[in-house]
Structure formats: structure tokens, C-alpha cells
N, C-alpha and C positions, 0 to 999 in steps of 0.2 A: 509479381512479374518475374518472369524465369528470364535469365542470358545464358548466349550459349556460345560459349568459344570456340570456333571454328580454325582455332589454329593446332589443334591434334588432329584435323584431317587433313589439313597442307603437308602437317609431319608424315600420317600415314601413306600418304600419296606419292610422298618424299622417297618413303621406305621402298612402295611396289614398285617405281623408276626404280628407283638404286639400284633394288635388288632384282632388278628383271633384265640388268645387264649382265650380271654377274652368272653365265650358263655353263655348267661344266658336264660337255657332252650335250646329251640329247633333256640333263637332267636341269630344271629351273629352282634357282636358291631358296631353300626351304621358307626363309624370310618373307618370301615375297607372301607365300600363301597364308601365313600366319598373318599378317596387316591385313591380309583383302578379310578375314575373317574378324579381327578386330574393329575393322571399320565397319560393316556389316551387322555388330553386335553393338557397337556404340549407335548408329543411326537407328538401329528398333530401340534402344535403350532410351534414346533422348524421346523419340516420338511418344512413344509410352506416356513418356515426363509429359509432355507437352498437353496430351489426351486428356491425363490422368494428375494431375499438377497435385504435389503435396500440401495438403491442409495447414496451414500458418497452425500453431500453437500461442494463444493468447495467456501471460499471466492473469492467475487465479483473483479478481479483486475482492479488499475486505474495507470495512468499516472500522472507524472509531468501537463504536458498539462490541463489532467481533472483539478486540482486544480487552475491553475493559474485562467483560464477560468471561474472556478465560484468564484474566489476572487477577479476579475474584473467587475464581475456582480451583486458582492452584496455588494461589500463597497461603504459603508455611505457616505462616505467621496469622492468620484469618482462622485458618483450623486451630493455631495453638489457643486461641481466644476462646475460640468454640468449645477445647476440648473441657478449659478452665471455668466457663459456665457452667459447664454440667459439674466437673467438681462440685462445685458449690452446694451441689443439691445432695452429692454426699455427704457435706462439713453437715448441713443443716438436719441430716437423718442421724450424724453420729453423735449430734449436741441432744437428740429426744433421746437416743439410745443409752446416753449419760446419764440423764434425769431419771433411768427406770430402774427397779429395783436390782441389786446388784446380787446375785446368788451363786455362792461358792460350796466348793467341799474342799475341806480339810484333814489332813490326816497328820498323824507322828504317832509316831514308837522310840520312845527312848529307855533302854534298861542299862543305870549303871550299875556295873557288878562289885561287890566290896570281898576280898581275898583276905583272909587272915587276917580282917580287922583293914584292913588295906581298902582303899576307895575313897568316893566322892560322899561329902556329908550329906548323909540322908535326910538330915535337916533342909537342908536346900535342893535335893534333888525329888525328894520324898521319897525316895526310891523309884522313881523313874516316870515317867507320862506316857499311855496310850490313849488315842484321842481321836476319833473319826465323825467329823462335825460338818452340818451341812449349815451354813450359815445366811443372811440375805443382811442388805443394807440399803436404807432408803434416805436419800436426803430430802428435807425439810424445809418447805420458803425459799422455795427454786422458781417463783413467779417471773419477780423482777428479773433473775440471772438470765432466763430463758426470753425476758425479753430483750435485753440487752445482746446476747448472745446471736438472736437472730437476728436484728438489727445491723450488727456488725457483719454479721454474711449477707446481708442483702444490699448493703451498700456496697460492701468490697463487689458485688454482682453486678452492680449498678456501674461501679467502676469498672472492671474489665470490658463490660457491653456498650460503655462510653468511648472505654479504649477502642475496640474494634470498629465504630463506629467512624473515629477519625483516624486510624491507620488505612481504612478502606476506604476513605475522603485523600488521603494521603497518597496512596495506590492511584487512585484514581487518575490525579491532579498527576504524578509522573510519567502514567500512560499515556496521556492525555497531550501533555509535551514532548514527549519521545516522538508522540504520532504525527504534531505540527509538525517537527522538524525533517522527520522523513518525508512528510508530507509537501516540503517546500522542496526538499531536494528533488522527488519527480517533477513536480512543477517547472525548477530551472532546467529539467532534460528533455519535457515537450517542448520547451519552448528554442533549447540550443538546439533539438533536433530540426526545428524547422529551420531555423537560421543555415544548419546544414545545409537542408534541400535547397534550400536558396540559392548559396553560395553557388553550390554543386550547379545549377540551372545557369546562373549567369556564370559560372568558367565555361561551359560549355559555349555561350555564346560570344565570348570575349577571346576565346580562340582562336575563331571565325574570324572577327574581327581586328584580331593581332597576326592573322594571316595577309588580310588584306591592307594593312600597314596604318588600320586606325590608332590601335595603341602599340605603343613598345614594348618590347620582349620583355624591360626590365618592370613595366609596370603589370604584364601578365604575373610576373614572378612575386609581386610584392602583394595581390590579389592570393596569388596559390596559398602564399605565407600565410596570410588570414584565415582562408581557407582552414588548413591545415590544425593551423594554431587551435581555432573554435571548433575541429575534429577530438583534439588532445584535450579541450577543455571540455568537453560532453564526455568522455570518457574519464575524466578524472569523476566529473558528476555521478556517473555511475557506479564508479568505486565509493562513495560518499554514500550514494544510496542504500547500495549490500550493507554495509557498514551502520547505518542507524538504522535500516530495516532488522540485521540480528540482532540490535542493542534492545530496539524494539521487543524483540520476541522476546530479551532475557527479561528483562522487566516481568512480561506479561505470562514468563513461566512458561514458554510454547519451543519446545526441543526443533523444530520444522524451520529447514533452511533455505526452503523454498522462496522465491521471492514473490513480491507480491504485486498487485496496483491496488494503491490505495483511493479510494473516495475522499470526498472531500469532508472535512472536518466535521460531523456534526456539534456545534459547540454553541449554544445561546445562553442569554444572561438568566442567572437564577431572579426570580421574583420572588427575593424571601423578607420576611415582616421584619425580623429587626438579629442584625449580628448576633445580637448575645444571647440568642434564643438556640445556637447552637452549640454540639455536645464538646468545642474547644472551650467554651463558656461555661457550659454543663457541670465541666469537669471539677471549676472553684466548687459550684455549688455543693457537691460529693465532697469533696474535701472537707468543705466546712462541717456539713452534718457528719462526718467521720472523726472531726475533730472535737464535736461536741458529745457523738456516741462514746469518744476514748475518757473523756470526763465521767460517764457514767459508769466504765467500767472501772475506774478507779476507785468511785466509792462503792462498787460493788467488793472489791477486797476490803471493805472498814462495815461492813455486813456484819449481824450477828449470825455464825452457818449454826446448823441443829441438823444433826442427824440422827434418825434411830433403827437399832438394829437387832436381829435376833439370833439364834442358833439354835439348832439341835443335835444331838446322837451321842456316841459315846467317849467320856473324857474320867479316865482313871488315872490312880497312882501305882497302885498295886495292883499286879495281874489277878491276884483272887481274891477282887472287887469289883472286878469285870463289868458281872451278870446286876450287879445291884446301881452300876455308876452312868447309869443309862439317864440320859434326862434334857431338861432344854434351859435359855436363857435369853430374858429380853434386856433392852438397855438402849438410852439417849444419849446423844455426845453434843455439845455447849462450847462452840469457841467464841469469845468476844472480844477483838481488837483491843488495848489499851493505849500502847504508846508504840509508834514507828519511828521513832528521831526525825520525825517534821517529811517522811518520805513523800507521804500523801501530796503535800505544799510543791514540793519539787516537781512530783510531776505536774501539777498543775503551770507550774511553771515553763515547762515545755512544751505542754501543749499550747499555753500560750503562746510562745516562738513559733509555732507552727501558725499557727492562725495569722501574727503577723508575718509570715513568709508569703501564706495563700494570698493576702488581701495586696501583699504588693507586685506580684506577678499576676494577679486579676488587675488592677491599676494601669500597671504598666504594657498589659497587652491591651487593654482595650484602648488607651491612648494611640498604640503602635498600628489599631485595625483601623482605628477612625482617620489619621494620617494617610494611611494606604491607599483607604480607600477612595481618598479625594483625591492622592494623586494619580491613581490608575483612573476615574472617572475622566480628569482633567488628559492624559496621555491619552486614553482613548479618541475624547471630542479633537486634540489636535491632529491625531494621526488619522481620523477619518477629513478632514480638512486638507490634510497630503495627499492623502488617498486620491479624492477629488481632484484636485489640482493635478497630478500625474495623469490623470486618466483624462482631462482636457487637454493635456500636452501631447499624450498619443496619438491622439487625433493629428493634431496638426504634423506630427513626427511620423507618423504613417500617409500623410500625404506626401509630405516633403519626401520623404524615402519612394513613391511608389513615381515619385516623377523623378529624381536620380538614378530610379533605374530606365524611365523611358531614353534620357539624355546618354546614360550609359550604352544603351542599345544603338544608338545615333552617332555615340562618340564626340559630345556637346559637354560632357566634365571629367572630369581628371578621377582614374581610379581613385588615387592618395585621397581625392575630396568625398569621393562614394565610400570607401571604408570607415574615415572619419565619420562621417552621419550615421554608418551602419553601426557604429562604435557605440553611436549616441543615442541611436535606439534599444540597441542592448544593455547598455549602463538604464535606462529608464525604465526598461522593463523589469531588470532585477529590481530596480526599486519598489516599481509596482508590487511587484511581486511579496518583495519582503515589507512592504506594508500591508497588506494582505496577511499574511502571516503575525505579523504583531499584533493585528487584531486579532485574530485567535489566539493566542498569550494573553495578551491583556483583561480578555473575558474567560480563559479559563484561570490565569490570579485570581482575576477579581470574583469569581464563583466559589473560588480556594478558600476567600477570604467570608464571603457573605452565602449563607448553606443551611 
């Protein structure tokens, strides 16, 4: 709906009197021709308007979905996971590349020189070493290591891709509530906007009415006050909305400061088989085979290792023995544990500690999920019982109200008592409202919780 203030052409009218007395000589005040001309270009200007009316601009709406979707795509933290799986498949290529045969070259030139009897004992130096040897080394009863070893990278894989599993449950669950709460803040601004129009409809007719001496001046004024007040309060609303709308976005990694309208919450209850079947639960499990794989790495150090190795090329003492010192050499190495000072014991010791650390934060959360979740079942069934119950009051609170306004239009109640009920329709509707809203909290905890 376009308005159009027609008090710039009382003004311009103003101006060509004014200035259409003001004549010096035969010559008429410049003034006057410049208004007839402004008035003339505002009157095609507005017509235009009127013709041609500008297109209202509607905010862009989005979905739960949209945000989850780009908060999965741009946290940091989901990539760093990602990057750490693939690692693994490095660790698990460089543990086969250990196991393979190891093949060097070697070389030295040492000539110590003896002056005058002067030098290093040639007993012990021989007179010197040249030696250019290619050599290989393979270790021996690398079954078990190799299976132990990958074991340990595939559980630590297990672990990271657990991790990521519930940091993106994690993500999820924070979007998820950023979005309710945005989500109730446009809610409170359709519904204060209406109260607006409202208002804004019966001052108009209560003017009328305060003309013709139904009500007093001072009860128009205490009417405006409301008015006004639930103007400044829909406006604050809207500063609350920007406000967890970019909180929103920061969560969800989205640079865009646009604002939005949101849809309404897509949020229903998971139908999942049983709590502990999830990767919060998962996680004991990994632990404990990682606590039992570190046991077997332990007696993989009290192993007997056997390694054998070869060489070949050239290894002299004397430079003119060169040509004859050419030759190869094979050879086994035999290490076998004896005695540690009880090390072995200790760590088993530790890892014991570990194992009772895992079982009592497994204990203790599954007691903490089972609690939860009977009290968010139990909060739900009551708050949908409120629910009900407000939503029956409505009714009769939007009766009540819609006949305080016929009496109002008649002048049969006292503004003070029509504010008051309008007071009390709006106290009940936020209620509604924010029970509405708790139920979506309460079903996305309780999804948080059971997944």
C-alpha cells in the first residue's frame, strides 16, 4: 500500500502565492517558476509510483537442513578428522615399508699417516680402512609385530572416525538449538507485529471516539502508551533476532549477513534400538580393545628379535690390497630379553589403571543417559499437557478479547480494562509460544542423547 503526503504541495502552492507577489518591474520572482516546475515533476513522479508500485523485497527463507548441511561442510574440525584418517593409511604403508628389506651403501676412506715414526698405532688402525659396501638387512618373526602393529592403527582409525562421528552429532545438536532459538524469536515478531496492526486499527477508531467525548483524552493517551511501548518491544525483538540469526551463521561457518526467515524446525524423535549402541558408547568399546592391544605390545618388546643381514664390495686396509679385498658377508643378529627390573609388571600395571578409568566413565555415563532420559521423557509428556491446556485458554481468550473490542468500539469498557486482557492475551501467547519451542529442545536433547 503506497501513502502520499500531500503536504509538499500545500508547501509548493505556498511558495508560487508567495512568490507571485513579489514582481520587480514587468519581471516575476524566479521562485515562483522553479515550484511550478517541481510540482509538476513530483505529480509525474508519484503517478508513475502509483502505476508502476515498487516490488516489496521478501527475505530469503531457509531450513534447519540448509544450516546443518553447511556446518558439516565447513567445520575445521570434521576436515581435521578427515585429514587424520587418511594419515592412518600412511602410518599403516610405513609399518610394510619397515618390515622390507633394508638396503644401504656404505662407504669410508680413512689413511692415518705415520711421520718419523710419529702416528696412530698401526696395530689399531691397520693402517687405515677403505671400504665401499652395499649392504641389506632383513628382520626375522615380524608376524606377530606386523600384526600387533596394525591392529594399533586400525583401532586408533576406529577412534578418530568415532570421534568425528560425535563431534558431527555435537555440531549438529548446537545448530540445531541456535536454530530453535532464532526460530522463536521470529515467532515472537509475527505475532507482536500483529498486535501492532491491532493496536494501530483501534487508535484509529478510539480517536473518533475520544473526539465525540466517549473516552478521555487521558485514557486515549494511556492506550497510545501501549501502543507505543509494544512498537519499542517488537523492535527490540528484532535486534534479538539479527543477533542469534549471526550467532547462527557463526556456528554454521556461513560468512553471509543477510537475514533470513526461517521455517519451521524440522526436528522428530530418533527411533533408535538401544542407547549404547551409539559411537558415545562405541568409544568405551575402542578404548578397551586399545587397552588390551597395548598389552600385547608390551610383550612384543620381551620377543626374541633375529635379524639377518648381508654385504657386499670393497673393504681394505692397505691401499695396495685394493684389487684382491673385493668380497661379500653374510650374518644373523639374536637379541633375547633377560631381565628388565620388573618393567614389563609396571606397565601392566598401568594399563590396568586405564582399564579401571574406562569402565568407571562407561558406568557412570550410562547411569547419567538413563536419568536423562526419563527426565526429558517425563518433561516432554508434562509440557505437552501445557501445551494443551494454553491452547484451550486461547480460545476462550480470543473470544473474550474479540468482544472487548466490539464494547470498545461502543464505549461499554474502560480502555485500562481492554489493555489489561490484551496484556493477558499476550503474556499467554508467549507462553504458547515458548512451549512450543521447548518442545523442540527437549526432542532435540533427547535425540542428543539416544542416536
Amino acid at each position: 500500500m503506497i501513502t502520499i503526503d500531500y503536504g509538499i504541495f500545500e508547501y509548493l502552492d505556498f511558495i508560487i502565492i508567495r512568490s507571485s507577489r513579489l514582481k520587480t518591474g514587468s519581471l516575476i520572482n524566479p521562485f515562483s517558476h522553479l515550484a511550478n516546475k517541481l510540482r509538476i515533476g513530483l505529480s509525474w513522479a508519484i503517478l508513475f509510483i502509483c502505476i508502476f508500485p515498487p516490488t516489496p523485497t521478501s527475505a530469503q527463507t531457509a531450513t534447519l537442513d540448509n544450516y546443518l548441511e553447511q556446518g558439516m561442510q565447513r567445520s575445521p574440525l570434521l576436515k581435521d578428522y578427515n585429514n587424520q584418517l587418511l594419515a592412518f593409511d600412511v602410518d599403516s604403508a610405513k609399518i610394510r615399508a619397515a618390515l622390507k628389506p633394508l638396503i644401504s651403501v656404505n662407504s669410508a676412506i680413512i689413511y692415518p699417516p705415520v711421520i718419523n715414526g710419529y702416528g696412530y698405532d698401526q696395530g689399531v688402525t691397520n693402517g687405515g680402512t677403505y671400504a665401499a659396501l652395499a649392504g641389506i638387512n632383513q628382520p626375522l618373526l615380524t608376524k606377530r609385530f606386523k600384526e600387533t602393529q596394525f591392529a594399533f592403527i586400525g583401532l586408533q582409525k576406529q577412534s578418530v572416525a568415532n570421534l568425528y562421528k560425535i563431534s558431527e552429532h555435537d555440531l549438529r545438536k548446537n545448530i540445531a538449538d541456535q536454530y530453535i532459538t532464532a526460530y522463536q524469536d521470529a515467532q515472537q515478531i509475527r505475532f507482536s507485529e500483529q498486535v501492532d496492526s491491532l493496536l494501530h486499527q483501534e487508535m484509529d477508531l478510539l480517536k473518533a471516539q475520544s473526539d465525540a467525548g466517549i473516552y478521555k483524552l487521558s485514557d486515549l493517551l494511556a492506550f497510545s502508551i501501549e501502543m507505543h511501548t509494544n512498537e519499542i518491544e517488537t523492535e527490540q525483538q528484532k535486534q534479538q533476532y539479527r543477533d542469534d540469526v549471526f550467532a547462527l551463521n557463526f556456528i554454521s561457518g556461513i560468512s553471509d549477513t543477510a537475514l533470513v526467515q526461517l521455517e519451521v524446525p524440522s526436528i522428530q524423535y530418533h527411533l533408535a534400538g538401544s542407547v549404547f549402541n551409539s559411537p558415545v558408547f562405541l568409544k568405551f568399546t575402542i578404548d578397551s580393545l586399545t587397552i588390551a592391544n597395548g598389552r600385547r605390545i608390551v610383550d612384543l618388546n620381551y620377543r626374541t628379535k633375529l635379524n639377518a643381514f648381508a654385504d657386499a664390495g670393497l673393504n681394505a686396509a692397505l691401499p695396495q690390497n685394493i684389487p684382491k679385498n673385493f668380497g661379500f658377508s653374510v650374518g644373523m643378529s639374536l637379541s633375547v630379553p633377560i631381565y628388565d627390573g620388573h618393567l614389563r609388571q609396571l606397565e601392566y600395571k598401568k594399563l590396568g589403571y586405564a582399564e579401571q578409568t574406562r569402565k568407571n566413565y562407561h558406568d557412570f555415563l550410562s547411569d547419567q543417559v538413563k536419568i536423562r532420559t526419563q527426565q526429558l521423557e517425563a518433561e516432554k509428556k508434562a509440557n505437552d499437557i501445557l501445551l494443551q491446556r494454553l491452547k484451550d485458554e486461547e480460545v476462550d481468550m480470543e473470544s473474550l478479547l474479540e468482544m472487548n473490542k466490539r464494547q470498545l468500539n461502543t464505549g461499554s469498557i474502560s480502555i485500562t480494562d481492554y489493555i489489561v486482557n490484551l496484556r493477558k492475551y499476550i503474556d499467554m501467547q508467549n507462553k504458547i509460544k515458548t512451549a512450543q519451542v521447548k518442545s523442540y529442545t527437549l526432542i532435540n536433547e533427547y535425540n542428543y542423547l539416544v542416536w
